[in-house]
C-alpha positions in Angstrom: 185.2 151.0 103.8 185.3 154.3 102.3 182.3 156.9 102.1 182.1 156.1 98.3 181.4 152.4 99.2 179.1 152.8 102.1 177.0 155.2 100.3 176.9 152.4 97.4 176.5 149.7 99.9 173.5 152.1 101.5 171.9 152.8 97.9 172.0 149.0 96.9 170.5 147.8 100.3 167.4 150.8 100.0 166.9 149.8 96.6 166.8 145.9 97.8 164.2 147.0 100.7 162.3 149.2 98.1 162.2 146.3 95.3 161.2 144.0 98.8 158.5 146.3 99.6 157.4 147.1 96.4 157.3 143.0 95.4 155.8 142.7 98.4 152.7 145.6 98.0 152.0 143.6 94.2 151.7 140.4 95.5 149.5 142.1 98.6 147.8 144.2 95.9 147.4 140.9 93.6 145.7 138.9 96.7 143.4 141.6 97.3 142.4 141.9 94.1 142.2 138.0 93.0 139.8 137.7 97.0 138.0 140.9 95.6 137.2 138.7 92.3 136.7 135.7 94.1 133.9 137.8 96.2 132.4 139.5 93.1 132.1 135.9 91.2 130.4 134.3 94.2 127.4 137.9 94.4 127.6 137.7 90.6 127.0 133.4 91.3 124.2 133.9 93.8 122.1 136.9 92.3 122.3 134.7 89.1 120.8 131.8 91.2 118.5 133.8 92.9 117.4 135.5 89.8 117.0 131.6 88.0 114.7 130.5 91.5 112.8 134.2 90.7 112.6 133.2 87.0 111.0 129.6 87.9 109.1 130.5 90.3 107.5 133.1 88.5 107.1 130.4 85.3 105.4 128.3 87.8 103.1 131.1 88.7 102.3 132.0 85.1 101.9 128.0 84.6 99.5 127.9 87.4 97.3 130.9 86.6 97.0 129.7 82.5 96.0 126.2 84.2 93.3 127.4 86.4 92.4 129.6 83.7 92.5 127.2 81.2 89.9 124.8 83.5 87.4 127.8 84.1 86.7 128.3 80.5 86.5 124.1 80.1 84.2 124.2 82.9 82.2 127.4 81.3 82.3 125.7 78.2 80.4 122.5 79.9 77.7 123.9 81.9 77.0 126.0 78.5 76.9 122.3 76.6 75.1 121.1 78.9 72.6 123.9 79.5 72.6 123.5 75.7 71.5 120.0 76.5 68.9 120.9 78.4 67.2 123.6 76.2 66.9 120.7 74.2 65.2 118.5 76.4 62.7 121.1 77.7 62.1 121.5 73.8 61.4 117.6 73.8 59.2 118.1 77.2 56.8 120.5 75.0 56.5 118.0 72.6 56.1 114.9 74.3 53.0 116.9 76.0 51.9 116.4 72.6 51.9 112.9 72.2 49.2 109.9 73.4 52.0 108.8 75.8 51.7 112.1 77.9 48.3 111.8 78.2 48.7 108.4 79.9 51.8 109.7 81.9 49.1 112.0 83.0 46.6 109.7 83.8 48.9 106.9 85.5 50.5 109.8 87.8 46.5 110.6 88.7 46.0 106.9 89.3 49.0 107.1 91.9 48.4 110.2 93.4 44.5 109.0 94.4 45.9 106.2 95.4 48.8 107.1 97.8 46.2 110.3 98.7 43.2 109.3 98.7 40.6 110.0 96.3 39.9 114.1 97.5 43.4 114.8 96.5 43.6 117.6 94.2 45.2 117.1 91.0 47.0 120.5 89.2 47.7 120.7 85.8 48.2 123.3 82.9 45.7 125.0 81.4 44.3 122.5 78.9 45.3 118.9 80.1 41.9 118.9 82.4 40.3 116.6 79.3 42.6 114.2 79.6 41.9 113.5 83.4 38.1 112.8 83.5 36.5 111.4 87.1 39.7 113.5 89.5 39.5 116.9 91.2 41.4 119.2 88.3 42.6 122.8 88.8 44.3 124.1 85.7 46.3 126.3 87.7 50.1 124.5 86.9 52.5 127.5 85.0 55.6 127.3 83.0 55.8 122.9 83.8 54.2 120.1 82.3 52.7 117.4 84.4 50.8 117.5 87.4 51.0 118.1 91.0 48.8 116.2 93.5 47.9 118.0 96.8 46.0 117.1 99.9 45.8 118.4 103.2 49.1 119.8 102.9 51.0 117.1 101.5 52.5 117.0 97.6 53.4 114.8 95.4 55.2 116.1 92.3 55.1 114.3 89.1 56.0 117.2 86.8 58.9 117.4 84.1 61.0 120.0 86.0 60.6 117.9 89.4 61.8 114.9 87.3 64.6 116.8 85.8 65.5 117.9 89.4 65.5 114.6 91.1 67.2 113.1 87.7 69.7 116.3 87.2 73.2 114.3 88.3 72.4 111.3 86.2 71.6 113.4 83.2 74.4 115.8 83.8 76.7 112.7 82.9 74.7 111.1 80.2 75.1 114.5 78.4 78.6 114.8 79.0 79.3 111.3 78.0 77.3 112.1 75.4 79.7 115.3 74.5 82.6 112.9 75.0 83.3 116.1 78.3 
């Protein structure tokens, strides 16, 4: 073999190890960069999941504040029909002290309260229902209520519109919203 040949034989086998090498750095490069988008898709896949949970739960958060909010103003809007409601029965209460039947109301509570206290029981009432209850121990000393309050030796017995409306308040409190269709 002459130098001519070796140094052609020496040029052709570099070139073979560069093209070798430089095949084999682009298909190196080529994995890296096909694990390097494989890595990228799966941060890009879980922020996008992570950001979606985010999203929901933030929806549901939203959804749960407009809900709770939504039931305060129903329930504000019920205790102001109802306290509606009541205004209106007061209203009533002032006019059914009025009437003939509160005058017997009045008398029929007297006739129970002497009877269940005995006859030095002391009956209070507001200032101008004394005429209606002739032959009983009357103080006209009962404000802001209609009715009359019996009292002896400590003990009470109530028969006045707001301890009615007290001891009734529940049942009337779903008649009304009934009523309201609440």
């Amino acid at each position: 073999m002459d130098l001519s040949n070796l140094h052609s034989s020496l040029l052709e086998r570099g070139r073979k190890e560069a093209e070798q090498i430089v095949t084999g750095a682009e298909k190196e490069a080529q994995e890296i960069l096909a694990e390097a988008k494989r890595k990228e898709e799966a941060l890009v896949k879980e922020a996008q999941e992570k950001a979606a949970k985010e999203a929901e739960a933030l929806r549901r958060e939203r959804l749960s504040w407009a809900s709770l909010e939504a039931r305060k103003i129903e329930a504000a809007g019920r205790e102001r029909a109802l306290e509606s409601a009541f205004e209106k029965i007061k209203k009533g209460a002032e006019k059914f002290r009025k009437s003939k039947e509160y005058v017997q109301f009045l008398k029929n509570a007297a006739e129970r309260a002497v009877k269940e206290l005995g006859k030095e029981a002391v009956l209070h009432v507001a200032k101008g229902d004394r005429k209606h209850l002739k032959g009983f121990k009357v103080k006209e000393d009962l404000k802001d209520d209609v009715g009359l309050v019996a009292e002896k030796e400590g003990v009470r017995l109530l028969f006045t519109f707001s301890a009615l409306m007290e001891e009734k308040e529940d049942l009337l409190r779903r008649m009304v919203l009934k009523e309201l269709g609440l």
